[in-house]
PDB file of N, CA, C and O in Angstrom, chain B, residues numbered from 101:
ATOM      1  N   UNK B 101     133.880 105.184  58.826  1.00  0.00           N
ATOM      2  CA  UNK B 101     132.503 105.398  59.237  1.00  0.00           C
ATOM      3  C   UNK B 101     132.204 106.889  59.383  1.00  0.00           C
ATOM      4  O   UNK B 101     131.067 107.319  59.195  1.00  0.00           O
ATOM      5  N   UNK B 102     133.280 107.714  59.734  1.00  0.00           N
ATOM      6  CA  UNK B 102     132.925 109.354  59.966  1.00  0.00           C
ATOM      7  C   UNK B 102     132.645 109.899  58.631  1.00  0.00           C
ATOM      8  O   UNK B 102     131.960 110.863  58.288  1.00  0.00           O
ATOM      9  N   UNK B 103     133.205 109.213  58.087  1.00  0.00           N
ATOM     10  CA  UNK B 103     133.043 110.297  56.380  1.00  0.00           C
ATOM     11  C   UNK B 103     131.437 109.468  55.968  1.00  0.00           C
ATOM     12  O   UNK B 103     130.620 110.236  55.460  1.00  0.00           O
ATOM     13  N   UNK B 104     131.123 108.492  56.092  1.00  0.00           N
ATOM     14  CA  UNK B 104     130.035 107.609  55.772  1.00  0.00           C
ATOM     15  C   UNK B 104     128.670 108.718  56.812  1.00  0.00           C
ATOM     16  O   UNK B 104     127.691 109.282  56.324  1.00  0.00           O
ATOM     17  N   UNK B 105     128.928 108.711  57.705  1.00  0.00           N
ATOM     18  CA  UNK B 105     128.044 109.229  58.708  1.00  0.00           C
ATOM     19  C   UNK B 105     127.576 110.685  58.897  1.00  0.00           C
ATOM     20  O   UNK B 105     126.667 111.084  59.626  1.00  0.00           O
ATOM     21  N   UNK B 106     128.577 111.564  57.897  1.00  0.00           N
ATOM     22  CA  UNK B 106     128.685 113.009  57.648  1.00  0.00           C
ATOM     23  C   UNK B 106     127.549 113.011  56.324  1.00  0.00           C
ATOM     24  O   UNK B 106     127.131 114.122  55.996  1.00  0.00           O
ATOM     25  N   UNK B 107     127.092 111.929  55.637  1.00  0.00           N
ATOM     26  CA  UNK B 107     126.486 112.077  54.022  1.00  0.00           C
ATOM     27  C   UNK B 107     125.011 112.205  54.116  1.00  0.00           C
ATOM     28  O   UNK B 107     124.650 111.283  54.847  1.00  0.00           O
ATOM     29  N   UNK B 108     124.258 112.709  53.838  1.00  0.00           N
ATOM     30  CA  UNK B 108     122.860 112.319  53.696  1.00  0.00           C
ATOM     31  C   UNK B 108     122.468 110.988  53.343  1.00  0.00           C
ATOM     32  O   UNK B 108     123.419 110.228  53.160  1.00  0.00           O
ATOM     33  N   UNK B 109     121.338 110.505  53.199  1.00  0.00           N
ATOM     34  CA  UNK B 109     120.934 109.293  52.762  1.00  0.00           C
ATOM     35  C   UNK B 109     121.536 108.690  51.332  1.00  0.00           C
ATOM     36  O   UNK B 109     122.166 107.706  50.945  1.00  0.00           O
ATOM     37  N   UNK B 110     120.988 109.814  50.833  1.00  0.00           N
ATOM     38  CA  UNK B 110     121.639 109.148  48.913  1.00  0.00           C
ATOM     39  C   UNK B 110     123.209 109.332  48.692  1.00  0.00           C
ATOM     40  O   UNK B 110     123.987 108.518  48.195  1.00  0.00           O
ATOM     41  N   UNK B 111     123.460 110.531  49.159  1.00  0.00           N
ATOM     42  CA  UNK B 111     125.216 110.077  49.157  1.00  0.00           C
ATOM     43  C   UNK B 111     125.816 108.788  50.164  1.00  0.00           C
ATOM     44  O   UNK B 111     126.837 108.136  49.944  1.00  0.00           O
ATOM     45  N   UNK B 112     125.004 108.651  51.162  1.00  0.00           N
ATOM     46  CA  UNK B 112     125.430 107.145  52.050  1.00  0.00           C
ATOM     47  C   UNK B 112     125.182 106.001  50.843  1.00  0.00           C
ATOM     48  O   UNK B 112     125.791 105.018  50.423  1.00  0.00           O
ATOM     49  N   UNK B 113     123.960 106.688  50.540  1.00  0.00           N
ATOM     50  CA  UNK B 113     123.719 104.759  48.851  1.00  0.00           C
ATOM     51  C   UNK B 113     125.049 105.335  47.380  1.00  0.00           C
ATOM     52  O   UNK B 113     125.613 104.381  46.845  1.00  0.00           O
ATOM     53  N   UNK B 114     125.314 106.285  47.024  1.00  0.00           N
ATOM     54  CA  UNK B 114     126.332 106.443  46.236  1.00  0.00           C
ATOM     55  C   UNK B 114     127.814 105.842  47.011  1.00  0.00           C
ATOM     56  O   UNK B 114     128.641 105.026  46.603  1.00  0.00           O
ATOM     57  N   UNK B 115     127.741 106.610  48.259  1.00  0.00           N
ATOM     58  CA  UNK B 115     129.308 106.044  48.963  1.00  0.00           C
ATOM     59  C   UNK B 115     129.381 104.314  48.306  1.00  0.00           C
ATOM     60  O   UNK B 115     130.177 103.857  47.485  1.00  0.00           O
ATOM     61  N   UNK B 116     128.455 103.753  48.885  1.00  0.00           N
ATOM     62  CA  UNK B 116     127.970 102.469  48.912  1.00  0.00           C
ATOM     63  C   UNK B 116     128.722 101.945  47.743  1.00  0.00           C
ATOM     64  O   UNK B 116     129.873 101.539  47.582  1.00  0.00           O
ATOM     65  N   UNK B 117     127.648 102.097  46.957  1.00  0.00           N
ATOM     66  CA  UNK B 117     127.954 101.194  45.403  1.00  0.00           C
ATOM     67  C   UNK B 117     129.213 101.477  45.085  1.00  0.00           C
ATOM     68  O   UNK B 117     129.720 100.735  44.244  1.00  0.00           O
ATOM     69  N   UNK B 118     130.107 102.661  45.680  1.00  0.00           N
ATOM     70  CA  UNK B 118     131.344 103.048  44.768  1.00  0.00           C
ATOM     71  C   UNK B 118     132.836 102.135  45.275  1.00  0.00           C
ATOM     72  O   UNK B 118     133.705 101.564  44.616  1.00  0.00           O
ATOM     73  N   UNK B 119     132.654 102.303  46.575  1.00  0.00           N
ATOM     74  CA  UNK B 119     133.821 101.915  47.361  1.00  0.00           C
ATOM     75  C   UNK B 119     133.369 100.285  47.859  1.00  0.00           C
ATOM     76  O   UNK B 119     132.272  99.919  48.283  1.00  0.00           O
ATOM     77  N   UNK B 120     134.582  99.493  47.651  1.00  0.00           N
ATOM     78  CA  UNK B 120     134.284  98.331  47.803  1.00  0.00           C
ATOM     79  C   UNK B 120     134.164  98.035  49.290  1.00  0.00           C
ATOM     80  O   UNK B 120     134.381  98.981  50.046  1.00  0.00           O
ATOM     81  N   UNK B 121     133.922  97.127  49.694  1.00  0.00           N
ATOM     82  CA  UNK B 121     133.785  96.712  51.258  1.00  0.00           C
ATOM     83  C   UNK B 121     135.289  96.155  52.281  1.00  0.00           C
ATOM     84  O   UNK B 121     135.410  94.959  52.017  1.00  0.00           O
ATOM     85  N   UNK B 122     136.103  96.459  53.016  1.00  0.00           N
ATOM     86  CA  UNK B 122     137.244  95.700  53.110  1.00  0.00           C
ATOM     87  C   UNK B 122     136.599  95.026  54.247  1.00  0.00           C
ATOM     88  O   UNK B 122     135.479  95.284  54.689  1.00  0.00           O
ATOM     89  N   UNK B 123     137.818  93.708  54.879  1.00  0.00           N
ATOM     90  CA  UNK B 123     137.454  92.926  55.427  1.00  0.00           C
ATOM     91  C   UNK B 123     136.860  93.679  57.037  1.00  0.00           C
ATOM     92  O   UNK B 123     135.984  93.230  57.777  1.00  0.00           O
ATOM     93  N   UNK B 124     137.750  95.031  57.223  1.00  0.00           N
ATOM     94  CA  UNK B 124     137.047  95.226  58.849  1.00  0.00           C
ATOM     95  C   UNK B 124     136.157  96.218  58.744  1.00  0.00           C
ATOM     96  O   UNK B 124     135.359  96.659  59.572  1.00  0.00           O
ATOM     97  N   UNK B 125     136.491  96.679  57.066  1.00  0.00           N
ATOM     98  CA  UNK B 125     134.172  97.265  57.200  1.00  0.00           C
ATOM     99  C   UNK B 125     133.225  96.387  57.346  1.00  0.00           C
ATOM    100  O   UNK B 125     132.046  96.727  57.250  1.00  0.00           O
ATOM    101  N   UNK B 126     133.510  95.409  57.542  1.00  0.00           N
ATOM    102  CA  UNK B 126     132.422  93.990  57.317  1.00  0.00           C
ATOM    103  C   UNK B 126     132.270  93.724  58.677  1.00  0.00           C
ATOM    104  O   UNK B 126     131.356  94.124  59.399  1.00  0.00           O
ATOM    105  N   UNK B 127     133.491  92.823  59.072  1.00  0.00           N
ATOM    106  CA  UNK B 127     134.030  92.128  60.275  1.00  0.00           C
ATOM    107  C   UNK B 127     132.848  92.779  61.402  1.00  0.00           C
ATOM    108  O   UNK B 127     131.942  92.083  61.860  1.00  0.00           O
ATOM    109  N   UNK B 128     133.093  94.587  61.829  1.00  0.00           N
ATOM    110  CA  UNK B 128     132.919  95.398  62.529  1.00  0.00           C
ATOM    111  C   UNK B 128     131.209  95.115  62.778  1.00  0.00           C
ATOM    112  O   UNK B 128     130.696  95.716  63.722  1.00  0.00           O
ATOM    113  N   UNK B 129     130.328  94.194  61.926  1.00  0.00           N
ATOM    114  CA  UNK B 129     129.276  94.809  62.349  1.00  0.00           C
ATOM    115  C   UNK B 129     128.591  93.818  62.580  1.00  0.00           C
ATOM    116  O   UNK B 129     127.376  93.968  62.701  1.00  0.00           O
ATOM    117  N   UNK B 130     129.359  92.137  62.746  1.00  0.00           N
ATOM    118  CA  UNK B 130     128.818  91.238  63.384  1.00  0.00           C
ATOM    119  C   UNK B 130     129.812  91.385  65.120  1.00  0.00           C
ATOM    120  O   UNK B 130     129.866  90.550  66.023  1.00  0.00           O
ATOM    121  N   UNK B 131     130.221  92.242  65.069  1.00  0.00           N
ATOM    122  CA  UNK B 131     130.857  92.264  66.775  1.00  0.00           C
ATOM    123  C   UNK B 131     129.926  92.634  67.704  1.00  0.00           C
ATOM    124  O   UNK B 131     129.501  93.747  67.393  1.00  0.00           O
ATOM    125  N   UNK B 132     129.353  92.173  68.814  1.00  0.00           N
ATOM    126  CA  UNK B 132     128.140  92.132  69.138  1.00  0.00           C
ATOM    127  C   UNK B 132     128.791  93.630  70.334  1.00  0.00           C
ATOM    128  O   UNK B 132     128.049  94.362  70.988  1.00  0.00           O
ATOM    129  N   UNK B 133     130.326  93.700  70.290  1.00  0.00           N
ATOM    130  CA  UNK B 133     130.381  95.112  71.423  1.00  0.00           C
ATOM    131  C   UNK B 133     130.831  96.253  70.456  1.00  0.00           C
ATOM    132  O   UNK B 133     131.442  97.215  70.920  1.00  0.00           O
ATOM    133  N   UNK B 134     130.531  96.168  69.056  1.00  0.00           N
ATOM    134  CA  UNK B 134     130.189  97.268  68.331  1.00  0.00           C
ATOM    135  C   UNK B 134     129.400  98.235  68.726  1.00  0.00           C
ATOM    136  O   UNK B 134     128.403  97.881  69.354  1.00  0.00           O
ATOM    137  N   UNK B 135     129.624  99.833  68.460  1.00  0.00           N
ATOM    138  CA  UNK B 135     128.441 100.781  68.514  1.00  0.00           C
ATOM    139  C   UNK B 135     127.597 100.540  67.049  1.00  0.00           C
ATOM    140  O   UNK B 135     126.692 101.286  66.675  1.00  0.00           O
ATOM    141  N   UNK B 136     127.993  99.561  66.433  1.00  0.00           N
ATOM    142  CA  UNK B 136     127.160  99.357  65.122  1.00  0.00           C
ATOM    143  C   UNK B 136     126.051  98.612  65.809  1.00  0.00           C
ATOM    144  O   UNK B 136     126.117  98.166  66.954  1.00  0.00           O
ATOM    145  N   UNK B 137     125.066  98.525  65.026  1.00  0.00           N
ATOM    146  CA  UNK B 137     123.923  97.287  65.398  1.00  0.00           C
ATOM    147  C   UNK B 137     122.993  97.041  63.982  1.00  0.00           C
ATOM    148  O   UNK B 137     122.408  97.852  63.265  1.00  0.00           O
ATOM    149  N   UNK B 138     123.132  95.470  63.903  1.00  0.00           N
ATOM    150  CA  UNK B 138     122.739  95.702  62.746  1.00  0.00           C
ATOM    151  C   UNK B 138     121.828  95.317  62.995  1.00  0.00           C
ATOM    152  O   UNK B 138     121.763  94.833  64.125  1.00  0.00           O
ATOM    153  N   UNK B 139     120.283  95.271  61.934  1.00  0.00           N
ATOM    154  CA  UNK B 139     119.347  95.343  61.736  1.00  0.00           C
ATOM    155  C   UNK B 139     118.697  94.369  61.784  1.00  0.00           C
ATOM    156  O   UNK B 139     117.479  94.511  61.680  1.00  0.00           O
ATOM    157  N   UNK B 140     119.275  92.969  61.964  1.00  0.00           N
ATOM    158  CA  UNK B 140     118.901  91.284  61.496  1.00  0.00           C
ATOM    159  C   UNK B 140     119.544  90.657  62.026  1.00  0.00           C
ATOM    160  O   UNK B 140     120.701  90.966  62.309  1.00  0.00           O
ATOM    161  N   UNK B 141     118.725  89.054  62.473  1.00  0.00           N
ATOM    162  CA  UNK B 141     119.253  88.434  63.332  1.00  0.00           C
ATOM    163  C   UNK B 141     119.232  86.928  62.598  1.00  0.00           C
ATOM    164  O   UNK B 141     118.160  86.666  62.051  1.00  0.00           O
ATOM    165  N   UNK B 142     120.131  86.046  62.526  1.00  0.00           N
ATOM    166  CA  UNK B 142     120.422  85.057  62.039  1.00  0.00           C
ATOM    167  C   UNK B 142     119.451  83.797  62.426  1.00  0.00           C
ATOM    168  O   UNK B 142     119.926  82.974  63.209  1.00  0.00           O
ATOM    169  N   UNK B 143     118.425  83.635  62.043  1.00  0.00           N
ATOM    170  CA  UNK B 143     117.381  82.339  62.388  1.00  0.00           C
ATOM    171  C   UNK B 143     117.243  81.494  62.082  1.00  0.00           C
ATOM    172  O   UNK B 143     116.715  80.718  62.877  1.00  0.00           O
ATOM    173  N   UNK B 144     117.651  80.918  60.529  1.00  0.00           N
ATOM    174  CA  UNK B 144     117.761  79.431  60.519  1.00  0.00           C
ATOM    175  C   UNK B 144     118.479  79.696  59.122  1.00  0.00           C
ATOM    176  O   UNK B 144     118.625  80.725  58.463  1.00  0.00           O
ATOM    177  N   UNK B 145     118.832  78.504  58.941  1.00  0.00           N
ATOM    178  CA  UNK B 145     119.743  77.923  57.534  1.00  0.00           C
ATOM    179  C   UNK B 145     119.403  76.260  56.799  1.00  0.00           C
ATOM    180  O   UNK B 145     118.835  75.292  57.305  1.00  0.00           O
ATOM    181  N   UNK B 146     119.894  76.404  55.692  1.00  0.00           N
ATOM    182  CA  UNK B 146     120.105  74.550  55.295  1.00  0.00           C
ATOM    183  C   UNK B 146     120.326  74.567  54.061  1.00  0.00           C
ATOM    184  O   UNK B 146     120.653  75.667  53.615  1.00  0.00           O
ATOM    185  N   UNK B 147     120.248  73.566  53.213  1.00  0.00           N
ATOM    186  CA  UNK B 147     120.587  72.871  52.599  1.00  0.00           C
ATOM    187  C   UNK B 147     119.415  72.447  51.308  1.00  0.00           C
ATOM    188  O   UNK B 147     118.616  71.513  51.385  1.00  0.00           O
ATOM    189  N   UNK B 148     119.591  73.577  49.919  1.00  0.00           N
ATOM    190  CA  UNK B 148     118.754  72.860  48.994  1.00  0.00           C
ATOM    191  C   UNK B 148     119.267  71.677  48.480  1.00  0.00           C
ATOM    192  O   UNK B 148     118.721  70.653  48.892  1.00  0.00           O
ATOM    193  N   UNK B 149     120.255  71.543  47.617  1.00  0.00           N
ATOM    194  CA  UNK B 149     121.051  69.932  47.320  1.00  0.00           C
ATOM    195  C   UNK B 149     122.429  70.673  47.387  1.00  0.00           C
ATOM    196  O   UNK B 149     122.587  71.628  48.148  1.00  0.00           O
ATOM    197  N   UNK B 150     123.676  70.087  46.358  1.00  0.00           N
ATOM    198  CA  UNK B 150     125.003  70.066  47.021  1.00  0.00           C
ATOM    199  C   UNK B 150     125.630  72.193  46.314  1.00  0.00           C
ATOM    200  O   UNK B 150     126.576  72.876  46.707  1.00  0.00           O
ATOM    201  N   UNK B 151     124.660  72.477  45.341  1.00  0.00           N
ATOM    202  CA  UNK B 151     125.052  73.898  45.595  1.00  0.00           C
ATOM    203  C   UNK B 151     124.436  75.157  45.612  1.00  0.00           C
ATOM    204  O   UNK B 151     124.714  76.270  45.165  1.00  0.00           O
ATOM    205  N   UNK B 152     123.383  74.589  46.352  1.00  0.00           N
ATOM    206  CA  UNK B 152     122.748  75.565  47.142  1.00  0.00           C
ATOM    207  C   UNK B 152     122.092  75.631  48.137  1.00  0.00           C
ATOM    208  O   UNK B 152     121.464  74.596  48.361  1.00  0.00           O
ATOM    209  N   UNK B 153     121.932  76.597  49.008  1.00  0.00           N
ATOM    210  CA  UNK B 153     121.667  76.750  50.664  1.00  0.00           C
ATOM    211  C   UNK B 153     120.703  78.028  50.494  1.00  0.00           C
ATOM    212  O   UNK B 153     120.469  78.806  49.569  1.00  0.00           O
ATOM    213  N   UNK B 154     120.152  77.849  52.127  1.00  0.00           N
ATOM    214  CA  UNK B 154     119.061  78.846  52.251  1.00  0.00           C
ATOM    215  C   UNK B 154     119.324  79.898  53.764  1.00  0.00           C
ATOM    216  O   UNK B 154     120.097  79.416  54.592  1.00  0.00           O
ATOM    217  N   UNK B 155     118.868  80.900  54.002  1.00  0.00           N
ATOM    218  CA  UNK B 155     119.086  81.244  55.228  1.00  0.00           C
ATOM    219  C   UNK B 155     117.933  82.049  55.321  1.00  0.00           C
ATOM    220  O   UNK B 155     117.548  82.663  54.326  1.00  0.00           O
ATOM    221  N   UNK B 156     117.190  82.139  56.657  1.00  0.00           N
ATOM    222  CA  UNK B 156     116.260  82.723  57.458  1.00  0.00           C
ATOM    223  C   UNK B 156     116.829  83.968  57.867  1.00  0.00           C
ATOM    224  O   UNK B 156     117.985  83.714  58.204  1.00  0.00           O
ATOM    225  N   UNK B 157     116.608  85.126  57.999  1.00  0.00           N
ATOM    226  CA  UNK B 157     116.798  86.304  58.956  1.00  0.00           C
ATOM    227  C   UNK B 157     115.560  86.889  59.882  1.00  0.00           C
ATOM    228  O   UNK B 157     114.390  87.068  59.543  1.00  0.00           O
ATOM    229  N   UNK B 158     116.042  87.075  60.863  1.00  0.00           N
ATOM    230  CA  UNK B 158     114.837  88.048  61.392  1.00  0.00           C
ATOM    231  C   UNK B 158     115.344  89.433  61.325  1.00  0.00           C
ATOM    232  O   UNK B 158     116.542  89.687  61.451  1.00  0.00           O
ATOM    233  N   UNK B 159     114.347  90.420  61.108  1.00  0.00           N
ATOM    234  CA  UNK B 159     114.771  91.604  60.565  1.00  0.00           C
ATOM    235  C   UNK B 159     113.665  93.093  61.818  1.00  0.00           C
ATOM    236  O   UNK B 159     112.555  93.599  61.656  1.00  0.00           O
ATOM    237  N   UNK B 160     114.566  93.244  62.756  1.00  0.00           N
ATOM    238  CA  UNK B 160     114.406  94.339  63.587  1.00  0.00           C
ATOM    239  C   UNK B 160     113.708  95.438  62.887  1.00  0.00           C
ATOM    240  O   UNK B 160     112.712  95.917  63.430  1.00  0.00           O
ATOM    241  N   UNK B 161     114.018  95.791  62.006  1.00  0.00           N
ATOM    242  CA  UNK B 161     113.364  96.937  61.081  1.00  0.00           C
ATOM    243  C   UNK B 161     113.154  96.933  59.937  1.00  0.00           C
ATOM    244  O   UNK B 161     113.736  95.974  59.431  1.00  0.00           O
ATOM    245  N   UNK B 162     112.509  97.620  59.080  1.00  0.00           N
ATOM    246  CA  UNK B 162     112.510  97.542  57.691  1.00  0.00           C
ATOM    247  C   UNK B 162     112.183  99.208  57.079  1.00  0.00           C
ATOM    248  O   UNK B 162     111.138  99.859  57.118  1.00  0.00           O
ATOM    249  N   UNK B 163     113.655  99.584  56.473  1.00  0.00           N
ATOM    250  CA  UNK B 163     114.128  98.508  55.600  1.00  0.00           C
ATOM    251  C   UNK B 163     114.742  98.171  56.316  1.00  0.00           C
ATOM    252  O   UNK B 163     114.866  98.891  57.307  1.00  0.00           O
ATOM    253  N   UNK B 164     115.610  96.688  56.252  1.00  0.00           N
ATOM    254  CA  UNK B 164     116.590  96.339  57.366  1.00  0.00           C
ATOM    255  C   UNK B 164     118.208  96.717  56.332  1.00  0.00           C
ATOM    256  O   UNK B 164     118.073  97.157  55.191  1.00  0.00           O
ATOM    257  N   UNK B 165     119.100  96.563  56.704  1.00  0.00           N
ATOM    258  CA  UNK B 165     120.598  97.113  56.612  1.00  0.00           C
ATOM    259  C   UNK B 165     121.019  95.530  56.089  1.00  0.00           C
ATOM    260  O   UNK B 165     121.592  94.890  56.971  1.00  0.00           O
ATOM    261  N   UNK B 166     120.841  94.873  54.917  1.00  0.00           N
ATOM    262  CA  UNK B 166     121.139  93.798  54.675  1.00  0.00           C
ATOM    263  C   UNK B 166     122.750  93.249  54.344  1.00  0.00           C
ATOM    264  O   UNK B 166     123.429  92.222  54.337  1.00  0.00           O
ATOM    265  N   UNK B 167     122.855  95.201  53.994  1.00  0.00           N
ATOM    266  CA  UNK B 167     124.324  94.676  53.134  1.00  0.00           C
ATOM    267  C   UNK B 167     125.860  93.600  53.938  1.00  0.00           C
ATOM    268  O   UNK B 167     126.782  92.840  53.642  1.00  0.00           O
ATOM    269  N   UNK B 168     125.483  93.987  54.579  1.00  0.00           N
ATOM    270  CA  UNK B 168     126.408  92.752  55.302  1.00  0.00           C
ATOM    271  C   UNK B 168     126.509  91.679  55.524  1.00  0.00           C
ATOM    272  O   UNK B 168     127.456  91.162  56.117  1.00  0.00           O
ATOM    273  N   UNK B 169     125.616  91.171  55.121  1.00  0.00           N
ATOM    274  CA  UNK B 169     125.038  89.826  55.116  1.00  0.00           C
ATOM    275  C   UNK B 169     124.694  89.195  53.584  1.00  0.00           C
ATOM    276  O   UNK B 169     124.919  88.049  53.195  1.00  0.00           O
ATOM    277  N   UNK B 170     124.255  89.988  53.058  1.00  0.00           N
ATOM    278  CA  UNK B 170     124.904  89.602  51.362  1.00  0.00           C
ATOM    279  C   UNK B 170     126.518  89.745  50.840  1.00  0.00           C
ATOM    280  O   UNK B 170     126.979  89.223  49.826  1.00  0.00           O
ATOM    281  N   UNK B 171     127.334  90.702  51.935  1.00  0.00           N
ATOM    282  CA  UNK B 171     128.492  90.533  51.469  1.00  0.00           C
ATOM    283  C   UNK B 171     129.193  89.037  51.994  1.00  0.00           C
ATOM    284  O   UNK B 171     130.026  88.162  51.758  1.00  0.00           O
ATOM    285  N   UNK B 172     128.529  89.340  52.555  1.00  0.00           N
ATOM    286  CA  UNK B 172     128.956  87.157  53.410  1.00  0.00           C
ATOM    287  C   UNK B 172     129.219  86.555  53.049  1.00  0.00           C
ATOM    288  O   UNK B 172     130.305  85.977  53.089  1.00  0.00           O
ATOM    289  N   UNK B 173     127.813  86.302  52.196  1.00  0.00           N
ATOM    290  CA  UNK B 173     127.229  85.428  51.167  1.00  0.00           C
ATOM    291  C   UNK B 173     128.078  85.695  50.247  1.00  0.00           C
ATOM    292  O   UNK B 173     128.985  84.979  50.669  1.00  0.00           O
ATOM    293  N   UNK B 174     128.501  86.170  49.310  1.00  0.00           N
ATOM    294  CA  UNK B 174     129.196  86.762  48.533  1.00  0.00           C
ATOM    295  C   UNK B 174     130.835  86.358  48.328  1.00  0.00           C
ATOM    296  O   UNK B 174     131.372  85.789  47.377  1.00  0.00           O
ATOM    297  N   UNK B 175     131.398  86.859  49.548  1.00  0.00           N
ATOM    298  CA  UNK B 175     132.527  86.366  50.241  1.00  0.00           C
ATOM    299  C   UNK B 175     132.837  84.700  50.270  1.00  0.00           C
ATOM    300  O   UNK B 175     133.674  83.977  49.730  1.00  0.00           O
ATOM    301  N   UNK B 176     131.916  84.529  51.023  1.00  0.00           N
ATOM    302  CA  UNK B 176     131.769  82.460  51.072  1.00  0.00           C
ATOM    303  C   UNK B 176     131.315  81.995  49.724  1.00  0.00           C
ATOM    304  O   UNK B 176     130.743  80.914  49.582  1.00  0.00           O
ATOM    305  N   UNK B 177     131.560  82.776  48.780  1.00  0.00           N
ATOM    306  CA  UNK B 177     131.443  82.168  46.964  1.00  0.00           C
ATOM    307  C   UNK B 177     130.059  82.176  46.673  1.00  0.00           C
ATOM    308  O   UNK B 177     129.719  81.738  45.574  1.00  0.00           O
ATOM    309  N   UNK B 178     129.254  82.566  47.405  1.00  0.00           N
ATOM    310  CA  UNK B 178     127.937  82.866  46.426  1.00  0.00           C
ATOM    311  C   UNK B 178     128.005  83.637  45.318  1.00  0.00           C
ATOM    312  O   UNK B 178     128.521  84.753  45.370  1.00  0.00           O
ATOM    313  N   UNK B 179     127.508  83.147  44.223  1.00  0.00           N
ATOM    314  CA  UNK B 179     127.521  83.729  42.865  1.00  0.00           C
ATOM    315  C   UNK B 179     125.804  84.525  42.654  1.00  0.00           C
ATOM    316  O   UNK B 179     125.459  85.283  41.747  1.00  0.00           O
ATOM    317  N   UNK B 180     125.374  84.265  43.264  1.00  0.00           N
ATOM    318  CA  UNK B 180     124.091  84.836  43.166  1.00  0.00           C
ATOM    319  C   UNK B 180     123.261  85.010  44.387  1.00  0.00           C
ATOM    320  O   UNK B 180     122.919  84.016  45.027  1.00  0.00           O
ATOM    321  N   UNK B 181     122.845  86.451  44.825  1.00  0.00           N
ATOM    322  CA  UNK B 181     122.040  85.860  46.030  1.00  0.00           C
ATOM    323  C   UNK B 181     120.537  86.534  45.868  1.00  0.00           C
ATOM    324  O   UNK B 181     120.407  87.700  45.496  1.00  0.00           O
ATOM    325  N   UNK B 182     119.431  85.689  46.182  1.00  0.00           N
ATOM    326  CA  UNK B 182     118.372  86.391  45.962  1.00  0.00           C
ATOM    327  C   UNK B 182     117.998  86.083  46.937  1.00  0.00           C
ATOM    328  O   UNK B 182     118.207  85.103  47.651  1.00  0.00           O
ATOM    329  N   UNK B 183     117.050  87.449  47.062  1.00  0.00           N
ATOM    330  CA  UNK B 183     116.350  88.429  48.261  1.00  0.00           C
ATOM    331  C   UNK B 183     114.616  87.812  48.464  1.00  0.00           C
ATOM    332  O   UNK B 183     113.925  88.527  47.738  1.00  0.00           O
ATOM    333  N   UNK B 184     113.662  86.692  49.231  1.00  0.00           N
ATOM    334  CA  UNK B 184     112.782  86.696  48.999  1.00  0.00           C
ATOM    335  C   UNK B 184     111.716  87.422  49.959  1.00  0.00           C
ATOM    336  O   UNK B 184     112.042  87.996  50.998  1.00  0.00           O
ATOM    337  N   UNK B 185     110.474  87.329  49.503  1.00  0.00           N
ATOM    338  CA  UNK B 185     109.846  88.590  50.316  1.00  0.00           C
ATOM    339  C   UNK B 185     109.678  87.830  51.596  1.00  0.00           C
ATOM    340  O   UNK B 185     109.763  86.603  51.629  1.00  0.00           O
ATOM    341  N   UNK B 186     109.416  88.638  52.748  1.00  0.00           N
ATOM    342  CA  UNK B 186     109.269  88.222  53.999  1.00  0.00           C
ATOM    343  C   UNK B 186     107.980  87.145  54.351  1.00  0.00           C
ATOM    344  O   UNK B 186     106.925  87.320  53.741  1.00  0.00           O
ATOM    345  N   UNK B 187     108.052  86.369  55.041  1.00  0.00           N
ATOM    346  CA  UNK B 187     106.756  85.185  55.191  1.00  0.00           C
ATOM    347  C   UNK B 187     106.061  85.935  55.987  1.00  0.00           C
ATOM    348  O   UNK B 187     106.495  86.648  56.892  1.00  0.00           O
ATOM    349  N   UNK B 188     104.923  85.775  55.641  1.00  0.00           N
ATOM    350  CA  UNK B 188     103.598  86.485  56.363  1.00  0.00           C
ATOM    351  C   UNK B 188     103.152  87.836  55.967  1.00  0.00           C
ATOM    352  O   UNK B 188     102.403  88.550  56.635  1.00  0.00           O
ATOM    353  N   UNK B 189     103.866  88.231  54.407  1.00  0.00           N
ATOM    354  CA  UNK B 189     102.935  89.390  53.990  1.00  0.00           C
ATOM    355  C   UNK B 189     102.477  89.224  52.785  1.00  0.00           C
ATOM    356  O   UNK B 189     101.717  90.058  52.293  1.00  0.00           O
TER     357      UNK B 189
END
């Protein structure tokens, strides 16, 4: 996180895309006694038929800090995840 936190904005989005994610860059930022805080809060989920699912976020800010939560998704075998626009704009 110190070398991440030393970069400007666009070298923080280059760091990003380059270096892959390990399990306790991830882990670290659903720990609720983290100095991390992430941006979104988990609000609902379910079930389109047997392979595919949906999930709700509520999102503290925007832009909100998603990447952790697509790496999830990702992780738990999502092969695709799409982003839809927020309800109510």
């Amino acid at each position: 996180m110190s070398e991440w936190r030393s970069l400007d904005p666009a070298g923080r989005a280059r760091y990003e895309q380059e270096r892959a994610w390990t399990f306790d860059d991830w882990v670290v930022w659903f720990d609720w006694r983290s100095d991390l805080r992430r941006s979104w809060l988990w609000w609902d989920g379910g079930t389109l038929d047997a392979d595919r699912y949906w999930i709700d976020v509520e999102v503290a800010e925007d832009p909100a800090a998603l990447g952790t939560l697509f790496w999830m998704m990702r992780a738990a075998g999502s092969s695709t995840v799409i982003e839809d626009e927020p309800k109510g704009r």
